[in-house]
C-alpha positions in Angstrom: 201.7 39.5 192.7 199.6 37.2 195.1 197.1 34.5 194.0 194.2 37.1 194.6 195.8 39.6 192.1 195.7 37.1 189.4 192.5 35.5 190.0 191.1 39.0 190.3 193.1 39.6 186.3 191.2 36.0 185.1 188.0 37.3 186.3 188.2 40.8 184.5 189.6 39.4 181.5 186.7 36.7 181.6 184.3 39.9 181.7 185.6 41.8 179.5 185.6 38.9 177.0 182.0 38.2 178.3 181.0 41.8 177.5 183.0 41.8 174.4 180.7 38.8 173.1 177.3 40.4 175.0 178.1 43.1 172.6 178.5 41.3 169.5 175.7 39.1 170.0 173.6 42.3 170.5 174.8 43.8 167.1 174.0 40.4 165.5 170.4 40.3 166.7 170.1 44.0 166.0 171.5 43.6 162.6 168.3 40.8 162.8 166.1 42.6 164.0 167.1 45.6 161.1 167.0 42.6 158.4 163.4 41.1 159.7 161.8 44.9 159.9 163.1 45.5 156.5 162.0 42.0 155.1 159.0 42.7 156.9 158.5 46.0 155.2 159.2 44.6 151.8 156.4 41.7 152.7 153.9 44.5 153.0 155.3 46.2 150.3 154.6 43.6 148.2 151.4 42.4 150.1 149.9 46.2 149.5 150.8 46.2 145.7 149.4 42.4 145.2 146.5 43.3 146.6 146.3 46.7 144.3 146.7 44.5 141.1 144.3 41.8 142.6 141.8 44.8 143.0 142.5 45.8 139.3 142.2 43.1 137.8 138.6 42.3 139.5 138.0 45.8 138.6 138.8 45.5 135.1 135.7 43.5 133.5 132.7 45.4 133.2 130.4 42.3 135.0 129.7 41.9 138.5 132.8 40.0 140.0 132.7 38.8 143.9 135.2 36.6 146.1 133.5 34.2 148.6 135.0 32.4 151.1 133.6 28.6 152.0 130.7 29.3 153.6 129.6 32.0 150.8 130.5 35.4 152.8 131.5 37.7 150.3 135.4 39.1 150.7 135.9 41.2 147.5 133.9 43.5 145.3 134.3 44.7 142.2 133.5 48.3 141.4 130.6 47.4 139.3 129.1 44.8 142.3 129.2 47.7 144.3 127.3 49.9 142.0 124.8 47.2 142.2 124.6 46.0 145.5 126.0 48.6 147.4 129.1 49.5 149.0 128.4 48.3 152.3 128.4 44.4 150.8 131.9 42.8 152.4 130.8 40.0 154.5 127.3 39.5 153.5 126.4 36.4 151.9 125.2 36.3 148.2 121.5 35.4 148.7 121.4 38.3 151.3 123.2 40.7 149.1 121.5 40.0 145.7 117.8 38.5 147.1 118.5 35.7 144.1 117.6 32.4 144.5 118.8 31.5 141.3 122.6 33.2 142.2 122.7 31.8 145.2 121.9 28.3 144.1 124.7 28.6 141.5 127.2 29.2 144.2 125.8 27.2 146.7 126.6 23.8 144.0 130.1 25.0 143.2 130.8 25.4 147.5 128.9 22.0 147.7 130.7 20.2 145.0 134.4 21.9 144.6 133.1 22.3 140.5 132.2 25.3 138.3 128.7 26.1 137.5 127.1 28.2 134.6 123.7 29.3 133.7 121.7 31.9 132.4 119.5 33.8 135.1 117.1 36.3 135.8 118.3 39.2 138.3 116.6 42.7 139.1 114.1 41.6 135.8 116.9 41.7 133.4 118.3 38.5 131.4 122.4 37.4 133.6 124.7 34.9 132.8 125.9 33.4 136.2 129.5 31.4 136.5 131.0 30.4 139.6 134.3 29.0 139.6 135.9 27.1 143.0 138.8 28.3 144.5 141.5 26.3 146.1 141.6 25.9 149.8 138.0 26.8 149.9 135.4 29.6 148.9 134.6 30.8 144.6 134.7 33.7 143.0 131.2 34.8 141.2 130.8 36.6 138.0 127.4 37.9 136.7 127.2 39.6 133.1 124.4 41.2 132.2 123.0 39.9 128.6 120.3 42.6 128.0 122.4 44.1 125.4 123.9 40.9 123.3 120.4 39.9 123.2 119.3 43.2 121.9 122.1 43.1 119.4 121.4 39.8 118.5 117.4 40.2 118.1 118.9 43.5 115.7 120.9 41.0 113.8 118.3 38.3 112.7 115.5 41.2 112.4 118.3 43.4 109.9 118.5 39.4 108.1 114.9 39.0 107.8 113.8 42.4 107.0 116.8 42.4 103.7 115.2 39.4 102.8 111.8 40.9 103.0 112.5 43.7 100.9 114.7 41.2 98.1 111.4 38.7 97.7 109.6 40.9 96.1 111.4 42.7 93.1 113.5 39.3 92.7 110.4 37.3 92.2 108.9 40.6 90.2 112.0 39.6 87.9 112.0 36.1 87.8 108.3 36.1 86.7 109.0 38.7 84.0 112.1 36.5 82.3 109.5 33.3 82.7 107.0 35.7 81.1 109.5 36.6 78.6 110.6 32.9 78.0 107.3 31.7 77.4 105.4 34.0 74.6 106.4 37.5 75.3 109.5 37.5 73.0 107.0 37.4 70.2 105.4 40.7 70.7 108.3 43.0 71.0 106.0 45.7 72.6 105.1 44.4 75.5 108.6 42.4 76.0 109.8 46.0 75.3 107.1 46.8 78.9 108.7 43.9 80.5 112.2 44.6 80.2 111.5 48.3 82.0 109.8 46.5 84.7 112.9 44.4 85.0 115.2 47.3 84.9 113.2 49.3 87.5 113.4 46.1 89.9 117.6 45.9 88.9 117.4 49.2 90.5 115.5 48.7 93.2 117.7 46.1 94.5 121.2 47.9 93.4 119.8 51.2 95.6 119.1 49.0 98.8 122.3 47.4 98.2 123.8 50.8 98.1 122.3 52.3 100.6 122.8 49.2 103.0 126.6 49.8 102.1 126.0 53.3 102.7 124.5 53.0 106.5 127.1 50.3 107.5 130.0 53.1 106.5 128.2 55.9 108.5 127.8 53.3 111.3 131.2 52.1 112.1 132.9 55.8 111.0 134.4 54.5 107.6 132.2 57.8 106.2 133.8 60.5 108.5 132.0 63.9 107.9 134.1 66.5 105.6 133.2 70.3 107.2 133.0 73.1 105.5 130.9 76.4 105.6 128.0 75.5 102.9 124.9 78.0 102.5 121.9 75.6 103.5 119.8 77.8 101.4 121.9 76.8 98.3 122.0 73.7 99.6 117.7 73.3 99.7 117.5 75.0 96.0 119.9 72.3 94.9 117.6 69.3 96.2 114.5 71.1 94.9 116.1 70.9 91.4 116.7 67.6 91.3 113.4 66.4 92.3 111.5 69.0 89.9 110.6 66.4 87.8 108.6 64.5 90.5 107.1 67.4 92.0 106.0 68.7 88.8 104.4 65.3 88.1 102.0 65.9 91.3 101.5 69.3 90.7 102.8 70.2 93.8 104.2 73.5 95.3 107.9 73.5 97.2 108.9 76.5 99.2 112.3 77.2 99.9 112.1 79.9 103.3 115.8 78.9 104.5 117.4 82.6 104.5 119.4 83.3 102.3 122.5 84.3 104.7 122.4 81.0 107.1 125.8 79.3 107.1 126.1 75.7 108.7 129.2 74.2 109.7 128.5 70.6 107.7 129.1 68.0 105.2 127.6 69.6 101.8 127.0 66.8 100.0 126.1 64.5 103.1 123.6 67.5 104.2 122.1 67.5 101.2 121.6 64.0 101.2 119.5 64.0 104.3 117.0 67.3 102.8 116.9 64.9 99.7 115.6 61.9 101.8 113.1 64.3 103.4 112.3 65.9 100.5 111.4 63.1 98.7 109.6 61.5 101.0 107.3 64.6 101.4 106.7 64.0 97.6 105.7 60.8 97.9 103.3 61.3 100.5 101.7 64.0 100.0 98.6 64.3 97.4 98.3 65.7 93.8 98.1 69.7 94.4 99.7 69.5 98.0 102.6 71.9 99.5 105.8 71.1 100.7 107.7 73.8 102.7 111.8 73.9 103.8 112.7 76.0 106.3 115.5 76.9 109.0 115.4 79.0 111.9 118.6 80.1 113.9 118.9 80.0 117.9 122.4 80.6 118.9 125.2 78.3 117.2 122.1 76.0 116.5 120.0 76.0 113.4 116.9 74.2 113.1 115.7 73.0 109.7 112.6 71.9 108.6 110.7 69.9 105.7 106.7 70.3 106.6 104.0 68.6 103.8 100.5 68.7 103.7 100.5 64.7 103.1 99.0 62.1 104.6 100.8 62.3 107.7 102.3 59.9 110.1 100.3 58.1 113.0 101.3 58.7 116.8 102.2 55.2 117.2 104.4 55.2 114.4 106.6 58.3 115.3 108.7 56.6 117.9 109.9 53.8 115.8 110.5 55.7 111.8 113.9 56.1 111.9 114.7 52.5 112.3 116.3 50.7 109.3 113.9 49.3 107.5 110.8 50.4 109.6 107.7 51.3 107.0 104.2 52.7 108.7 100.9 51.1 107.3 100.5 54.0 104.6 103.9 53.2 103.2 103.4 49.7 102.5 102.5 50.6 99.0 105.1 52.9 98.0 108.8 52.4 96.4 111.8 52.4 98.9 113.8 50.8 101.3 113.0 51.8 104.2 116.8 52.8 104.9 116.1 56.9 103.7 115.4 57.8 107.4 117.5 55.5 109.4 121.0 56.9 107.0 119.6 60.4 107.6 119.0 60.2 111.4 123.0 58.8 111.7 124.6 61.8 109.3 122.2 64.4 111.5 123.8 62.6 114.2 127.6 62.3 113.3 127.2 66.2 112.9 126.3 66.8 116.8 122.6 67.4 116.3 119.4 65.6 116.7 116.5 64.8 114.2 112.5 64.1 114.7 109.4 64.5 113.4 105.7 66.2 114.7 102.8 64.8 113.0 98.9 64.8 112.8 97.9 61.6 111.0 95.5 62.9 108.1 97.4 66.7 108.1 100.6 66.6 107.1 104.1 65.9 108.7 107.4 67.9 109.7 110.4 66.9 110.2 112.9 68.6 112.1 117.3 68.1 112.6 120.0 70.6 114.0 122.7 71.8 112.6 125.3 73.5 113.8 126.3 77.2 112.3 129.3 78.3 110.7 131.0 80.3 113.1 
């Protein structure tokens, strides 16, 4: 073998080794490549789900919720900012997306001085609370909740305080002047201390029905009184309540009618039901004059039955109608009379609990009717 034979050997074995290694080196940036694609993948996997939950979770309140960046463009909105503002809001900047000097000037001092800011605000004429909140490296996020309904509640709350109150002055002072009266001479002539203590126990009872009844309305209220349904005979129902106020209607020489026919089953709460034509019923007593007619009727329309308590009373002014369901609401004529105020407002929530509706038509100086649905026995 000559010198060329071997040197030509070295330089094959030096490529094939060369080659061999190539080859290798290949299969190690390959096998890097295959780990960097699939560490890529699992980057956007996880990039695609963080942004899902970051979506969801600005999703999930019900007030407005936007992402700035530092110069106040908006880069997220929630579903309920969209509703609002549009869907086309992304990179507009809050004063251009809500036309709120007020909003913007919250945001502006939390981009200005890195620190949250809070205050109430007026947006699109209803009441907002406004908090912005920095975010590190730059930009905020917004949130706007509307206060229109914790300020109705609220307003309910201290007027539901003051009108209890109200209607607790009276027969408590009515009792604490009989007992003084009582204290003073009275006990000497047993007659009219005799007078006094009636008065007392018709005030006791005054202020144990509006305590019931207040009971009764919080129950229907928050669904601790669910509705038992059965199939009850409203015309049964209507003789029943016509009974138990005989006395008062005899009293007033007035007429009632029952024209429910006899054959109309409803799908209801008997005794609930019955507590509703009571309310009606007796209020139609009380307002209507000596001589007067009351009539209670139903008609049927499908699986809907209408039912009816009409009067020839005093009847109910237009500016009243709206509002005489509310707990505690009394019109001027009513000032004068016994009750609570609370007969109407317990009635309109079992009508309602049952899937129907309740309202009243009425010509001040000729009578009221009121109406409710009911739904029929199948």
């Amino acid at each position: 073998m000559t010198l060329l034979d071997v040197a030509l050997i070295l330089i094959a074995l030096g490529l094939a080794v060369s080659l061999a290694a190539a080859r290798r080196h290949n299969r190690q940036l390959r096998d890097n490549l295959a780990k960097q694609a699939e560490q890529a993948e699992r980057l956007e996997d996880f990039q695609r789900s963080a942004e899902s939950r970051l979506d969801a979770l600005i999703d999930a309140p019900p007030q407005v919720l936007l992402v700035l960046d530092q110069d106040g463009a908006i880069l997220r909105a929630n579903s309920r900012a969209t509703e609002l503002l549009g869907t086309a809001v992304i990179g507009r900047t809050v004063i251009d997306a809500t036309r709120s000097h007020e909003i913007d000037a919250v945001v502006q001092n939390t981009l200005g001085q890195q620190r949250s800011e809070e205050r109430p605000v007026t947006w699109n004429a209803r009441p907002y609370f406004a908090r912005a909140v920095p975010i590190s490296g730059g930009g905020a996020v917004l949130a706007l909740e509307d206060q229109a309904d914790r300020l109705r509640l609220e307003r309910v709350r201290r007027d539901f305080v003051a009108n209890v109150s109200h209607e607790l002055r009276t027969p408590l002072a009515s009792v604490r002047l009989l007992i003084e009266t009582l204290q003073n001479s009275a006990l000497e002539e047993p007659e009219l201390a005799g007078r006094m203590l009636n008065q007392m126990l018709s005030e006791v009872d005054s202020i144990t029905q509006l305590a019931q009844e207040l009971l009764d309305l919080s129950m229907i209220e928050s669904g601790q009184m669910p509705m038992q349904l059965t199939r009850a005979n409203l015309h049964e129902i209507v003789d029943e309540q016509i009974v138990h106020y005989e006395t008062l209607t005899q009293q007033k020489n007035l007429s009632v009618a029952d024209t429910v026919p006899i054959d109309v089953m409803a799908e209801v709460d008997r005794k609930m039901i019955g507590r509703v034509l009571g309310n009606l019923l007796h209020n139609a007593i009380k307002f209507t004059p000596e001589g007067g007619r009351i009539s209670i009727g139903a008609v049927v329309a499908g699986d809907q039955i209408t039912a009816s308590v009409a009067d020839t009373g005093a009847g109910i002014p237009a500016e009243d109608l709206p509002r005489i369901f509310e707990r505690f609401y009394k019109v001027d004529r009513a000032r004068d009379k016994s009750g609570t105020g609370l007969g109407l407002a317990i009635a309109r929530h079992v009508v309602e609990a049952h899937g129907g509706r309740i309202w009243a038509d009425s010509v001040e100086g000729r009578g009221a009717t009121f109406y409710f649905t009911l739904p029929k026995a199948s």
